[in-house]
DRENDO-1510 file (C-alpha; in Angstrom, 1 decimal, always signed):
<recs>
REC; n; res; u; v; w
REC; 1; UNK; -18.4; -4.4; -0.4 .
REC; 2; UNK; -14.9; -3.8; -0.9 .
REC; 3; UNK; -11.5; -6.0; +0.6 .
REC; 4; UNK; -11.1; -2.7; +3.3 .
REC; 5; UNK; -15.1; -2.3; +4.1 .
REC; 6; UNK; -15.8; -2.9; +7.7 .
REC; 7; UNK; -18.8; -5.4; +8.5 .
REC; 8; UNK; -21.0; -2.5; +8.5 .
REC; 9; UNK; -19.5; -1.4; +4.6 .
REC; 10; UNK; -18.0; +1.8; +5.6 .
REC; 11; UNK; -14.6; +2.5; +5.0 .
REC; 12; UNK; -11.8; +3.1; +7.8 .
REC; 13; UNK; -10.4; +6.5; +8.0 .
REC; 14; UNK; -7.5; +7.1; +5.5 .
REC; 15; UNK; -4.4; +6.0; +6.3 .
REC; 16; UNK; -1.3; +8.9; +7.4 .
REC; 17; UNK; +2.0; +8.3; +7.8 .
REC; 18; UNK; +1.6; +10.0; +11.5 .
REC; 19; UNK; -0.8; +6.9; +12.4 .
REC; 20; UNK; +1.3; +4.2; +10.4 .
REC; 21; UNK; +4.7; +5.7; +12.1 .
REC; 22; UNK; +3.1; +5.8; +15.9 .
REC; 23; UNK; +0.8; +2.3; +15.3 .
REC; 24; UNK; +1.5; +0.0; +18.6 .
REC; 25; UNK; +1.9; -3.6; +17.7 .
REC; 26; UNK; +0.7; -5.6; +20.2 .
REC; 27; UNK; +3.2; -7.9; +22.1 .
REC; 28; UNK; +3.1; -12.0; +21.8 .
REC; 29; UNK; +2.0; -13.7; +25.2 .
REC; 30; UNK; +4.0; -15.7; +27.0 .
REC; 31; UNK; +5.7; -18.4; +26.0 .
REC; 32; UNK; +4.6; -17.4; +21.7 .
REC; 33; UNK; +7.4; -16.2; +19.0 .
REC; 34; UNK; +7.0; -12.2; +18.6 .
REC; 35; UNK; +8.3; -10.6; +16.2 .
REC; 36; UNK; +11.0; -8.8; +16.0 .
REC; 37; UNK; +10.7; -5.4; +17.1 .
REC; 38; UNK; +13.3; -3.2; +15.0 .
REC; 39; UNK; +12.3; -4.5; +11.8 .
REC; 40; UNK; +8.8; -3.7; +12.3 .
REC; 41; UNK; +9.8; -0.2; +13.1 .
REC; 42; UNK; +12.0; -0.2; +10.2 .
REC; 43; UNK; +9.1; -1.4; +8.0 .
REC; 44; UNK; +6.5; +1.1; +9.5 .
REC; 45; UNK; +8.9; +3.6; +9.2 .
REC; 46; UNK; +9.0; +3.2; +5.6 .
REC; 47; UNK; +5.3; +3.1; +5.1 .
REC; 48; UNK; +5.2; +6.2; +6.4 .
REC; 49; UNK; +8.1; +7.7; +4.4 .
REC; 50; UNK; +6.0; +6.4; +1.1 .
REC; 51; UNK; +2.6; +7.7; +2.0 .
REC; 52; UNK; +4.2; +10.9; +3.0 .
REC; 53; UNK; +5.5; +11.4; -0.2 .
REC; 54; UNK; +2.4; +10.0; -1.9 .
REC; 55; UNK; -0.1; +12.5; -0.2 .
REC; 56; UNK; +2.7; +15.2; -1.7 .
REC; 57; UNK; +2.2; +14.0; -4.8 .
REC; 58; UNK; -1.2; +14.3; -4.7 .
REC; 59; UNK; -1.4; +17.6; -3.0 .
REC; 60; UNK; +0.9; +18.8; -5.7 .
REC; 61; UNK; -1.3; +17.5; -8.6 .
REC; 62; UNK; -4.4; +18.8; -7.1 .
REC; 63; UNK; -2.6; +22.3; -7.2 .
REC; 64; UNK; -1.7; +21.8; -11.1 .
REC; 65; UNK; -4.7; +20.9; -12.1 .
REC; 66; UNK; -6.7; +24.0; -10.2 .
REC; 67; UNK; -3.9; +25.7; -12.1 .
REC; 68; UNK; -4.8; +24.0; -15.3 .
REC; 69; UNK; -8.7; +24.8; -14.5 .
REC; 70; UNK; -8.4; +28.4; -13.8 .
REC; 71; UNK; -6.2; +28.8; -17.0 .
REC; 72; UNK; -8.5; +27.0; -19.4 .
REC; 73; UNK; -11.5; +28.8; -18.0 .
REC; 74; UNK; -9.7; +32.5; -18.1 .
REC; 75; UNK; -8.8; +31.6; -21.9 .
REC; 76; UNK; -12.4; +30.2; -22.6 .
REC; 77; UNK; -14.0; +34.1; -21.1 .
REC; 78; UNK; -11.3; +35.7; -23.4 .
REC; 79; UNK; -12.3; +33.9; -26.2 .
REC; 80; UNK; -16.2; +34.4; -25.4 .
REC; 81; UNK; -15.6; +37.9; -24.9 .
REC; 82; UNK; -13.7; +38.5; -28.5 .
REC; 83; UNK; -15.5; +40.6; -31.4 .
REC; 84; UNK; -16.6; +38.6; -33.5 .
REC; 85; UNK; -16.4; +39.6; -37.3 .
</recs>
């Protein structure tokens, strides 16, 4: 089981910067230390900023490499469809 497997060993959804931007902390009870309110905001903030760019940078790679398949298989039928001599 992995470290992010529930009890029952699936895996929670993935992880968006929408949902790591709008996550609700939930507030300390009376008379406990919270924590402090704008810096968690500030850090979720910039979680979200980095995944955002992440899943960019995966959705670009994914792109280039369909790219890169679709090339390599066009030049792979042009080569199989050469005269041989």
């Amino acid at each position: 089981m992995t470290r992010d497997a529930r009890p029952d060993g699936t895996l929670p959804a993935r992880l968006h910067p929408i949902l790591v931007r709008d996550h609700q902390f939930a507030t300390a009870g009376f008379g406990r230390r919270g924590l402090d309110a704008r810096e968690v905001r500030r850090f979720l903030l910039r979680v979200a900023l980095e995944l955002a760019s992440l899943h960019q940078e995966v959705t670009r790679l994914i792109e280039e490499n369909t790219k890169l398949k679709r090339l390599l298989r066009d030049r792979r039928s042009a080569q199989a469809n050469r005269p041989q001599w």
